[in-house]
C-alpha positions as CSV (number, residue, x, y, z in Angstrom):
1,X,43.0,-24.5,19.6
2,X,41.3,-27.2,17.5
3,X,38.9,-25.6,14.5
4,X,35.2,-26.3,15.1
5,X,33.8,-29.0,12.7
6,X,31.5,-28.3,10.4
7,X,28.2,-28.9,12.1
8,X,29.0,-27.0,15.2
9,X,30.6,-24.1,13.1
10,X,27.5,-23.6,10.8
11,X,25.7,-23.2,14.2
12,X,27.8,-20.3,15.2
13,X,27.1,-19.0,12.2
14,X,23.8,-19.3,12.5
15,X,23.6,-17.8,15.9
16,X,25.5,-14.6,14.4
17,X,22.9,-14.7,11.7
18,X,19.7,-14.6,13.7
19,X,21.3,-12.5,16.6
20,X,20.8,-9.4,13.8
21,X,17.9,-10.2,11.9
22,X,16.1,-9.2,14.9
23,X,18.0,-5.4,14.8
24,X,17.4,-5.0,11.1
25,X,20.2,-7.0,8.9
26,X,19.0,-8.9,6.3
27,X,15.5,-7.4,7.2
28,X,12.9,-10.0,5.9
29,X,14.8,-13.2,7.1
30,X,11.9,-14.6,8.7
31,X,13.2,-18.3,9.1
32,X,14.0,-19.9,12.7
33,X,16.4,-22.4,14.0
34,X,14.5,-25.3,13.3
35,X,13.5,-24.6,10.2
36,X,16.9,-24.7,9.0
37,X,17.7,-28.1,11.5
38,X,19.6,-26.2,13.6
39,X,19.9,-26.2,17.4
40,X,20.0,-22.9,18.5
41,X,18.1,-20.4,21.0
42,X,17.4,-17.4,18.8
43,X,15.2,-15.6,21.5
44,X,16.2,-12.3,22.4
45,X,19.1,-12.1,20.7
46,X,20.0,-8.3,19.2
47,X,23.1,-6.5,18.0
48,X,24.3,-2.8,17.6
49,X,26.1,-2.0,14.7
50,X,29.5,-2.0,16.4
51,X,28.3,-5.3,17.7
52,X,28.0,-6.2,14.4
53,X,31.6,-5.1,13.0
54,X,32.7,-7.3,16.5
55,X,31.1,-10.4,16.0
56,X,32.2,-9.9,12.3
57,X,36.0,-10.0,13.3
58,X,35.3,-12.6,15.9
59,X,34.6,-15.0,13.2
60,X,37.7,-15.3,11.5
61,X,39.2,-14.7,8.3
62,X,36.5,-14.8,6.0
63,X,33.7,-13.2,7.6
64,X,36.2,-10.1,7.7
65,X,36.1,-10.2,4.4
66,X,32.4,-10.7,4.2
67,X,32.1,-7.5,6.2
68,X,34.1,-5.9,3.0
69,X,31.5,-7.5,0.4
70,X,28.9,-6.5,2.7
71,X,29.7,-2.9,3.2
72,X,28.9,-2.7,-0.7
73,X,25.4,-4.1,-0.5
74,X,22.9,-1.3,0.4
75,X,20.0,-3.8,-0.2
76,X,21.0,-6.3,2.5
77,X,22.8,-4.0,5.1
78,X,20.9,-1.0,6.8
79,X,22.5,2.4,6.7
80,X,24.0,2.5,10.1
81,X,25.4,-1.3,9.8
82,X,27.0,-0.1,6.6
83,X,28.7,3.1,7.9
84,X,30.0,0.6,11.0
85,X,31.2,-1.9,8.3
86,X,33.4,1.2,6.7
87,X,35.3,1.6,9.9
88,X,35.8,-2.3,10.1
89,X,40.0,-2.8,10.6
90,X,41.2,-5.8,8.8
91,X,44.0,-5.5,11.2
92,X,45.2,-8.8,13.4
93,X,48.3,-10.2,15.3
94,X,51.1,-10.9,12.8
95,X,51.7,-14.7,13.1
96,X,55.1,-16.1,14.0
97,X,58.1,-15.5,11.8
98,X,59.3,-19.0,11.8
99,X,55.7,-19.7,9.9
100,X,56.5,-16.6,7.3
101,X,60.3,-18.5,6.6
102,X,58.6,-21.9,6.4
103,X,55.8,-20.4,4.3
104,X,58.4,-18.2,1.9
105,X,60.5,-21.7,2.1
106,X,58.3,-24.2,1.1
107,X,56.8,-21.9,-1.7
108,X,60.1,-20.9,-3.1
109,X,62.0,-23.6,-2.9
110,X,65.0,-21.7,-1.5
111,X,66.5,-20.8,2.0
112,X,65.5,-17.2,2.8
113,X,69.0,-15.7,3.7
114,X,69.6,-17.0,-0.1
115,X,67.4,-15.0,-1.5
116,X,66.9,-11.6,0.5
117,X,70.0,-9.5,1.5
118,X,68.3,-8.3,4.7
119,X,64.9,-9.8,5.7
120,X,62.6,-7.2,8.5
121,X,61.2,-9.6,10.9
122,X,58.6,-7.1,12.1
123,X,55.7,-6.8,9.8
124,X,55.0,-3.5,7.6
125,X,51.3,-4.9,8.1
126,X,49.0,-7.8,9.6
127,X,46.1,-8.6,8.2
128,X,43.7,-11.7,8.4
129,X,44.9,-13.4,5.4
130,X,48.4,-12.4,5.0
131,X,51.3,-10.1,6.8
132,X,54.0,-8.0,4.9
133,X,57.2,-7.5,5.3
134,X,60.4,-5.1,4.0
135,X,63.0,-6.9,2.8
136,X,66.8,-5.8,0.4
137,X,67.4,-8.2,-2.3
138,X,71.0,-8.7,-3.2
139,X,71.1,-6.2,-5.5
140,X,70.2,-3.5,-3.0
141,X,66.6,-3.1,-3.9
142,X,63.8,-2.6,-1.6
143,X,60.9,-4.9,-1.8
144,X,57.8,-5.8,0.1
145,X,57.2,-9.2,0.9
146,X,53.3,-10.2,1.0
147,X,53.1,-13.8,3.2
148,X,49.7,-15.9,3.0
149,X,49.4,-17.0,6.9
150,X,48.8,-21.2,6.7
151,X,45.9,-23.3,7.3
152,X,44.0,-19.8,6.0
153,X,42.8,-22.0,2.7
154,X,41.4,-25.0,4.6
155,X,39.6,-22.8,7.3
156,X,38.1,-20.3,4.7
157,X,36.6,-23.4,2.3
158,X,35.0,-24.8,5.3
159,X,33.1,-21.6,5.8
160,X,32.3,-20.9,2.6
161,X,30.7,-24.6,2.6
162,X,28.8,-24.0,5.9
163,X,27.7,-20.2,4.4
164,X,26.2,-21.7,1.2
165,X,24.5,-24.1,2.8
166,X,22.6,-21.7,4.9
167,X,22.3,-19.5,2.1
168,X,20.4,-22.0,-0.3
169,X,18.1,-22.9,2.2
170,X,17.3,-19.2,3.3
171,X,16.7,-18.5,-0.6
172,X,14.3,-21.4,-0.5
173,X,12.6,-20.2,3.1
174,X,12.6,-16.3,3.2
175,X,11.1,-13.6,1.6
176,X,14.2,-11.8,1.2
177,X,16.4,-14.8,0.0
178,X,14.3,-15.2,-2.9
179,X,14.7,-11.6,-3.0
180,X,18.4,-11.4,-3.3
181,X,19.3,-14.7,-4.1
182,X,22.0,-15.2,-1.2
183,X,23.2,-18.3,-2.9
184,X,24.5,-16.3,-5.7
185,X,25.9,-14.2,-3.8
186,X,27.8,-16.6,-1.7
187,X,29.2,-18.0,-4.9
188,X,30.3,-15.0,-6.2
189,X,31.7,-14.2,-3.2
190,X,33.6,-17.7,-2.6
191,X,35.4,-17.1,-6.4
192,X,36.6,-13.6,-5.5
193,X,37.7,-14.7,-2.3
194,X,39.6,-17.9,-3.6
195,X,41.3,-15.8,-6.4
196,X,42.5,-13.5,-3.3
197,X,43.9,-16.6,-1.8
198,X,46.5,-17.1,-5.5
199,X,49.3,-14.1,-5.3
200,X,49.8,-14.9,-8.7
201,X,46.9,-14.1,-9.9
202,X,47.4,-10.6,-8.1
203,X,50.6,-10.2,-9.5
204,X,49.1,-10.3,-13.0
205,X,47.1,-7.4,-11.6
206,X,49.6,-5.5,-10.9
207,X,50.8,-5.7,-14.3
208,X,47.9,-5.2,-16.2
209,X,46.8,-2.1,-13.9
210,X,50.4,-0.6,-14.4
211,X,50.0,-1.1,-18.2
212,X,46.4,0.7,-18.1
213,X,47.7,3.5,-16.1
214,X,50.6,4.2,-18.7
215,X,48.3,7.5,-19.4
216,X,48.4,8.8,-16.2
217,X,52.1,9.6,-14.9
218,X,50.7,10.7,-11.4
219,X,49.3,7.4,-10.6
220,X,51.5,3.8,-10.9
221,X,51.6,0.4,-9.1
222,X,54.5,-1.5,-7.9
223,X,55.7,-4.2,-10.1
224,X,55.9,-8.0,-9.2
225,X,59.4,-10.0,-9.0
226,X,58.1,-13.4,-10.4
227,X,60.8,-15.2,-9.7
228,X,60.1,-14.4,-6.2
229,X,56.0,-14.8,-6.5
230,X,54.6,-17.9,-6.1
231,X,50.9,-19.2,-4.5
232,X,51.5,-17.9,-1.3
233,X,54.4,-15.5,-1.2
234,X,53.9,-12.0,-3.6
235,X,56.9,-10.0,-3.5
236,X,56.8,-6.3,-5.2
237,X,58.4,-3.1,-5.3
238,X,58.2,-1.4,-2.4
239,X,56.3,1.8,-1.9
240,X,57.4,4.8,0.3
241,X,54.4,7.4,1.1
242,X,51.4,8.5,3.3
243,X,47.9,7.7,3.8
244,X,45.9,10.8,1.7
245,X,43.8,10.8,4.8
246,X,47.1,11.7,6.6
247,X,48.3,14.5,4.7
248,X,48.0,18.1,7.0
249,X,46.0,21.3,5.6
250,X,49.7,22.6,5.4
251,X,51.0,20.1,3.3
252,X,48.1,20.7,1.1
253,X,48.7,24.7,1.0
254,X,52.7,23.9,0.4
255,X,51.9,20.8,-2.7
256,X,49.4,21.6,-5.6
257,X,47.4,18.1,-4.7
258,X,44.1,18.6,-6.6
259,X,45.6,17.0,-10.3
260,X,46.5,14.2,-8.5
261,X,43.0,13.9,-7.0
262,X,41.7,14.4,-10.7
263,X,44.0,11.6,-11.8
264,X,42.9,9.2,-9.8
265,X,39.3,10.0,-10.7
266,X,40.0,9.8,-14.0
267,X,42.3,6.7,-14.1
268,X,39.8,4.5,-12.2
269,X,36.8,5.4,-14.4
270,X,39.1,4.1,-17.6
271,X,39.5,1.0,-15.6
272,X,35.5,0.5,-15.2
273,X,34.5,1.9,-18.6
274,X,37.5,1.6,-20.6
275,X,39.2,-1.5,-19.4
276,X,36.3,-3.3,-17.6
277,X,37.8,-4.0,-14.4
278,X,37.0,-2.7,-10.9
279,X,39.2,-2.3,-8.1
280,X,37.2,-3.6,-5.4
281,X,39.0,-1.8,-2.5
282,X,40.4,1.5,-2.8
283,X,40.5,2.7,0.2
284,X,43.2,5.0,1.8
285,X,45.0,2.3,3.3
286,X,46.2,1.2,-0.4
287,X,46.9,4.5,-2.0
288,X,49.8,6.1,-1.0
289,X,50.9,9.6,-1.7
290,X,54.8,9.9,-2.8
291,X,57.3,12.5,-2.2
292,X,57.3,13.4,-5.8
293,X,53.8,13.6,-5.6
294,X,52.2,10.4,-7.2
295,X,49.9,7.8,-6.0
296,X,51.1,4.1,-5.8
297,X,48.3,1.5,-5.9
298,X,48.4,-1.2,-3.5
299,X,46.5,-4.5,-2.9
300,X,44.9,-5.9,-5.8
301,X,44.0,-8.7,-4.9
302,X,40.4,-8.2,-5.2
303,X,39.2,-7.2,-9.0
304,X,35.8,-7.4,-10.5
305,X,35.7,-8.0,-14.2
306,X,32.4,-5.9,-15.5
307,X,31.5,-8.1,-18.7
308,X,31.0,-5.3,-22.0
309,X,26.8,-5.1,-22.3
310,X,27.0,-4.1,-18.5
311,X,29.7,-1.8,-18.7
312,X,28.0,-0.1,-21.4
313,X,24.8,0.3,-19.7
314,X,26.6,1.2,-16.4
315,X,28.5,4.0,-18.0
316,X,24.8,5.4,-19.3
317,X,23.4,5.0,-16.0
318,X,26.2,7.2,-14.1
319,X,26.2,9.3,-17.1
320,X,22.3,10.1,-17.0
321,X,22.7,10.6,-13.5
322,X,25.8,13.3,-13.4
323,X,23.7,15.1,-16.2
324,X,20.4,14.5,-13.4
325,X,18.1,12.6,-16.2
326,X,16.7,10.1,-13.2
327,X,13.9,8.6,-15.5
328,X,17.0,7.3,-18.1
329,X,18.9,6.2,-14.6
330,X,15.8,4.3,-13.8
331,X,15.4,2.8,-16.9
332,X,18.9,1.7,-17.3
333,X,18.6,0.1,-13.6
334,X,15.8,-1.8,-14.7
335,X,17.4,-3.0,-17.9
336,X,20.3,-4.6,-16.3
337,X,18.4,-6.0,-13.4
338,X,16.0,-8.6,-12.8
339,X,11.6,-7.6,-11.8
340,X,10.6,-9.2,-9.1
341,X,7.2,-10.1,-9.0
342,X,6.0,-6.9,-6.7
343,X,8.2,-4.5,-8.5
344,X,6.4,-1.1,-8.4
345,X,7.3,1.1,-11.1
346,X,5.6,3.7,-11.0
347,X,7.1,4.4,-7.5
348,X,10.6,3.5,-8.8
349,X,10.6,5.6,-11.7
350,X,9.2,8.7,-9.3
351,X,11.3,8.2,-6.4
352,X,14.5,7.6,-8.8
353,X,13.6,11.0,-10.6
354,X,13.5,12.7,-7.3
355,X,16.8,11.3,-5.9
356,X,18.7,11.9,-9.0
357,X,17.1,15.7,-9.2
358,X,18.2,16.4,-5.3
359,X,21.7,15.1,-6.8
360,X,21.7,17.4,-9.7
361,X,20.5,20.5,-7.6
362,X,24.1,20.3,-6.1
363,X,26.9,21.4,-7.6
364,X,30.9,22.3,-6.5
365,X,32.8,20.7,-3.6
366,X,29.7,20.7,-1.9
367,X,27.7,18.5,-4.3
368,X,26.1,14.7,-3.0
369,X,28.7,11.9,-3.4
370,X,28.4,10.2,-6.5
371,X,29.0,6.4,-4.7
372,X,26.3,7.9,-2.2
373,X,23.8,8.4,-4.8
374,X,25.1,5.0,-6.9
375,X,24.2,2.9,-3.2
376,X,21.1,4.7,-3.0
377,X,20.0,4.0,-6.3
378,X,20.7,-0.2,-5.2
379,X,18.3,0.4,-2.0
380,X,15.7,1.9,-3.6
381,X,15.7,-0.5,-6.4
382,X,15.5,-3.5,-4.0
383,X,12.5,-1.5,-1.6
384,X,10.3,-1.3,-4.9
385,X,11.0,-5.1,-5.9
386,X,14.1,-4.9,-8.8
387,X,17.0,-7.0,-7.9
388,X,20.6,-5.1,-9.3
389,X,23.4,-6.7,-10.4
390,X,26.2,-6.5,-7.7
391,X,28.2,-4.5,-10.7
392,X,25.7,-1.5,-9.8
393,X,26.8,-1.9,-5.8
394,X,30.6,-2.6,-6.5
395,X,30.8,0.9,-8.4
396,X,29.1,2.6,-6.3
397,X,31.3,1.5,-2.9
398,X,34.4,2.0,-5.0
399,X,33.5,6.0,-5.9
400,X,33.1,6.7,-2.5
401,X,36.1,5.3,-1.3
402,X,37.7,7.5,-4.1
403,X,36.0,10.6,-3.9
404,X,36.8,10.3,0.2
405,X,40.8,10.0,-0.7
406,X,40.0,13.1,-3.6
407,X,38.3,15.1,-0.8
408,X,41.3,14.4,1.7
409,X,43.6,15.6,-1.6
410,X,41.8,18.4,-2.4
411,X,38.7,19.4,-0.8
412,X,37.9,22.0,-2.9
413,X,37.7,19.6,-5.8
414,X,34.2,19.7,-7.6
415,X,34.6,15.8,-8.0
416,X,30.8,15.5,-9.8
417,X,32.1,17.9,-12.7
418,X,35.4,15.5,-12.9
419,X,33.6,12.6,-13.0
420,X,30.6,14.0,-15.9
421,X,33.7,15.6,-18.0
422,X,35.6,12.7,-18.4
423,X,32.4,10.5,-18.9
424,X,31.6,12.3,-21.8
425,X,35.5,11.9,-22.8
426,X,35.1,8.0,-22.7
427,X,31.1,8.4,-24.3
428,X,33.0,10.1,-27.8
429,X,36.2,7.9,-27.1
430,X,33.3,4.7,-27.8
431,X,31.5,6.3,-30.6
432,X,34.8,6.5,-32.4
433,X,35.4,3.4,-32.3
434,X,32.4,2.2,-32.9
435,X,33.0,4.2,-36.5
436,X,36.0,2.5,-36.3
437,X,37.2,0.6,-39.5
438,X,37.2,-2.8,-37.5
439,X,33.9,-2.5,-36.3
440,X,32.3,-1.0,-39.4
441,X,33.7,-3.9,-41.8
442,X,31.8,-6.1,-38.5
443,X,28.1,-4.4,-39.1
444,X,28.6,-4.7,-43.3
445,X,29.5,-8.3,-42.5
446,X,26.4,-9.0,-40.6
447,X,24.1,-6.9,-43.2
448,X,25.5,-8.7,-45.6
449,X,24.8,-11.9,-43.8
450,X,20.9,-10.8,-43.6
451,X,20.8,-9.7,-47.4
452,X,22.4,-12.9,-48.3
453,X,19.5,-15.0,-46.2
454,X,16.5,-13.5,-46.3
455,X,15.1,-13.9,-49.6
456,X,15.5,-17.5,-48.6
457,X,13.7,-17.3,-45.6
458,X,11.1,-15.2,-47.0
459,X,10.5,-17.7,-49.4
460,X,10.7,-21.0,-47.1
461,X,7.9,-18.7,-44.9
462,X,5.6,-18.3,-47.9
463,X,6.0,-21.8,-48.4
464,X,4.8,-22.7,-45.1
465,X,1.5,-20.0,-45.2
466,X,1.1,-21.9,-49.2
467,X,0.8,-25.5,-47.9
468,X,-1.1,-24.7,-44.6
469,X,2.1,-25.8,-42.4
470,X,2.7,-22.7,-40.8
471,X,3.4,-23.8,-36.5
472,X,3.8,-21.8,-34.0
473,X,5.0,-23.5,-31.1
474,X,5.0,-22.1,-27.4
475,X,7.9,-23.4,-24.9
476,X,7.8,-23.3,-21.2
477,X,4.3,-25.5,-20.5
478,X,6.9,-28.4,-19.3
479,X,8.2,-25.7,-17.1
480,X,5.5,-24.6,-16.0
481,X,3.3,-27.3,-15.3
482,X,0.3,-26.1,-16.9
483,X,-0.3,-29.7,-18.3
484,X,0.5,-31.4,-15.0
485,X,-1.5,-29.2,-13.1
486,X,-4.3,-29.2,-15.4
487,X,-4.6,-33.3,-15.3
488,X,-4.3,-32.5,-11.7
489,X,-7.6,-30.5,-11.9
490,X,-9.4,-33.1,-14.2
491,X,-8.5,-36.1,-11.4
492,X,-10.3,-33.7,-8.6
493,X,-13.3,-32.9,-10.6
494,X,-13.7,-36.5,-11.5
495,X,-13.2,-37.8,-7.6
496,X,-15.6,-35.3,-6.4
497,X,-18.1,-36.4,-8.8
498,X,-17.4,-39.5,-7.9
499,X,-17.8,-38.8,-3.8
500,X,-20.5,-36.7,-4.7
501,X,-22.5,-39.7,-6.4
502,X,-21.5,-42.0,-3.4
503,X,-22.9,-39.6,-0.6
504,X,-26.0,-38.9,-2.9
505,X,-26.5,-42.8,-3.7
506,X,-26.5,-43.6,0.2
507,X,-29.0,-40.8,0.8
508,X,-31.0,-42.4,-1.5
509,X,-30.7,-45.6,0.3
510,X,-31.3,-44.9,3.7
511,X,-35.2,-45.8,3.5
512,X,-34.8,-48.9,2.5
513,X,-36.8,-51.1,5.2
514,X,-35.9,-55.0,4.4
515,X,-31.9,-53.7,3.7
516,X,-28.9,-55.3,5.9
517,X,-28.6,-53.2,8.7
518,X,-24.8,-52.1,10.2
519,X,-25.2,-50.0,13.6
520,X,-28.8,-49.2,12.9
521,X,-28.6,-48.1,9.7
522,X,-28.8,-49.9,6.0
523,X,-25.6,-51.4,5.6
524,X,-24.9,-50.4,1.9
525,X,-25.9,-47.2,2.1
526,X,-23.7,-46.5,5.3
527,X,-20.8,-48.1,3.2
528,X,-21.5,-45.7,0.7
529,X,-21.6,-42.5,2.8
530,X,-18.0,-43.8,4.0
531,X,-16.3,-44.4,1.0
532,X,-18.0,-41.1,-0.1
533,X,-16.6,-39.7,2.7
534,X,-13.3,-41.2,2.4
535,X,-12.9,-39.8,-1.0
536,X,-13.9,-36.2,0.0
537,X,-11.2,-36.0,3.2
538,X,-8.7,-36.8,0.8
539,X,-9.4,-34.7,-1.9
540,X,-9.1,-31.7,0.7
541,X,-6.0,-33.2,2.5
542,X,-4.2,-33.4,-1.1
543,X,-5.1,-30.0,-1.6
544,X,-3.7,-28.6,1.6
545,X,-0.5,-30.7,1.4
546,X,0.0,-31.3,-2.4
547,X,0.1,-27.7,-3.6
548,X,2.7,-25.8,-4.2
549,X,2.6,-21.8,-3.9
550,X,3.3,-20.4,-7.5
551,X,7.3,-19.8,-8.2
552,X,7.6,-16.4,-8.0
553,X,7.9,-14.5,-11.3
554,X,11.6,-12.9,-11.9
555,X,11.7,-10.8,-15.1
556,X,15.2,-9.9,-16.2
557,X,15.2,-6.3,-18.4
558,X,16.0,-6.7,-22.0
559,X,20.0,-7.9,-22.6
């Protein structure tokens, strides 16, 4: 079956699109067809949330994946639509295995009975990108063998193209695009997803997540063979163990389980706080529970790099919020994220205060999911008018994918005193090294810098205040407008005057007896009133047509 071109694939798109803004997704996308030069019937379309997840699939490739970004966006996806998009199975037909050996052939360079001792033609796994199989090199070692189905590049960049442009021209025709800024999103989502697409870049995830779990025995990932890794084939140690979710109450009663829950809570908050990087998809399906009793980390394909100044304030935010200080977890959210012109924050800060109170109410097993409370927190924020970086989303989706595979570990765990124990850990781990010799001889290099200038400055300053040269000059009227706009004003004023003085002069005029006459009426005067006329019609059509609505005022919180 022959792809669809571009044009007739954005319309499907489309028609996904607006078949759920009517049943609540993307709530606010008030844009038809036509306005986006489309040709599509968007009347009485609707969709239940297991519609959704369907029509998701139905799509291909990357709208699966785009089900797995969305299920970490409380601000765009209602509840129900989210809980539907955690159930979503990435799970497809494998493809041929005369494509995986002419895929692992052309990428490798070598015939496959060459380079594997035995070579499983069933799958271990199908997914929509890739399949992977078990294979014995010749040195009797098992490996898995991770195969990149073909064509997948070329159909996934000619959706992404078709998504971004519906996305900039919903940002510049919705309320909620200039809301959320889909166009961003896209993007972001286009680089994650492309970096996905390069095993090699995976493989160097594997590495460097192996080397930051060195303090944690109970937790490791399976190392790359790079002489057998290339941009479409990933071949890696190969993992034996279950599902968490699959482990019995009497396997749990016979194996001590709940360290290795605490593990993995710990080890993934080093790799947010410590090392800055966040697995995007933890879910059961790519932790696996050994027979000696570790977990092996699967599937990293997908990695989100938190840049320092967010991590930092991130850390404070979950850190207020374990130790139930909301109006600090409200202030923190709207530090890192961007005011909206109708941001409320008086509600924010109350409602915040209130959800973070409930959370702290709670304690032991039973206590309110931490990723529960982290998504919340992103809703809210967006229902009052603050936009939140998709950091704040990402970590929030992650802990409750962990603190589901804890729970199936150990369900006695108390994961919320876990999680506020070890946070304080990292909180004096960074004050230490901010005492640190490095980063003190950094600070006495800066002072030093301001010591060294400022008696200069001072001095060029009083110089200025001396001599009557002192300027202070404002930026942003270009941007703005404010001169344009103003000359705008002045040109109106002066052609109404100017219609004004017409209209009045062929008043005036109108008696005269021995004037011309034009259809009864003085002939100058009536030429007059027209021109006067003339001049007033266009003055209001410019107005009605020429203006622009103000550009929405975005605040970002102090960096």
């Amino acid at each position: 079956m022959n792809a669809p071109d571009g044009k007739s694939r954005t319309t499907q798109i489309l028609g996904f699109l607006l078949k759920y803004r009517n049943a609540g997704i993307f709530s606010g996308m008030d844009v038809d067809a036509a306005a986006l030069d489309e040709d599509i019937d968007a009347s009485g379309l609707e969709g239940s949330p297991e519609a959704f997840v369907d029509d998701l699939e139905a799509l291909g490739p990357t709208f699966i994946k785009l089900g797995q970004a969305l299920s970490t966006r409380p601000d765009m996806v209602p509840g129900p639509y989210l809980i539907a998009l955690e159930r979503m199975q990435d799970d497809v037909d494998p493809m041929p295995f005369d494509d995986v050996r002419a895929t692992i052939e052309d990428g490798l360079g070598v015939r496959l009975n060459k380079l594997f001792l035995a070579f499983d033609e069933t799958p271990l796994g199908s997914a929509s990108l890739a399949q992977v199989h078990r294979a014995t090199l010749r040195d009797g070692r098992e490996v898995a063998v991770k195969v990149q189905r073909p064509d997948i590049v070329d159909q996934i960049h000619g959706d992404l193209d078709a998504l971004s442009g519906l996305a900039q021209k919903v940002d510049r025709m919705t309320d909620i695009g200039r809301r959320v800024r889909f166009a961003d999103w896209v993007n972001e989502f286009r680089k994650t997803l492309l970096a996905e697409l390069d095993y090699r870049t995976e493989a160097e995830n594997l590495e460097r997540f192996s080397a930051h779990f060195e303090d944690y025995p109970e937790l490791f990932v399976p190392q790359p063979l790079w002489d057998l890794t290339c941009k479409t084939v990933l071949t890696m140690g190969l993992v034996h163990g279950v599902k968490a979710t699959d482990i019995t109450g009497l396997q749990r009663t016979e194996r001590s389980l709940g360290p290795l829950a605490s593990a993995l809570m710990r080890g993934y908050l080093d790799q947010v706080f410590v090392h800055g990087e966040i697995h995007a998809d933890p879910h059961p399906g790519n932790l696996l529970v050994t027979e000696d009793d570790r977990i092996g980390l699967l599937d990293l394909g997908m990695v989100a790099h938190v840049p320092p100044k967010q991590r930092e304030r991130l850390l404070k935010l979950l850190f207020a919020a374990v130790d139930g200080r909301g109006e600090e977890v409200a202030a923190e959210a709207v530090a890192m994220g961007t005011r909206l012109d109708d941001f409320d924050q008086e509600r924010y800060y109350r409602d915040t205060g209130q959800m973070v109170s409930r959370y702290a109410a709670r304690s032991g097993a039973r206590s309110q999911s931490e990723g529960r409370l982290m998504l919340e927190l992103v809703r809210l924020a967006t229902s009052c008018g603050l936009r939140t970086p998709p950091e704040m989303s990402l970590l929030g989706k992650t802990l409750l994918n962990l603190e589901a595979v804890a729970n199936a570990l150990d369900p006695e765990l108390d994961v919320k005193q876990v999680i506020e124990e070890h946070l304080d850990q990292v909180m004096r781990l960074r004050l230490r090294k901010s005492f640190s010799p490095a980063h003190m001889a950094t600070d006495l290099m800066e002072i030093q810098s301001l010591l060294r200038e400022a008696p200069r400055k001072l001095a060029d300053l009083l110089s200025l205040l001396a001599d009557n040269r002192l300027q202070v000059r404002v930026t942003g009227l270009e941007e703005s407008r404010l001169l344009e706009n103003m000359q705008k004003i002045a040109n109106r004023i002066s052609a109404g005057i100017i219609s004004a003085a017409f209209i009045v002069a062929a008043a005036m005029m109108m008696d005269s007896a021995n004037a011309p006459r034009l259809f009864g009426h003085p002939a100058v005067a009536l030429v007059l009133l027209l021109i006067g006329a003339a001049l007033g019609i266009a003055i209001v059509v410019s107005a009605l047509l020429g203006d622009r609505r103000a550009k929405r005022h975005e605040e970002p919180g102090p960096r």
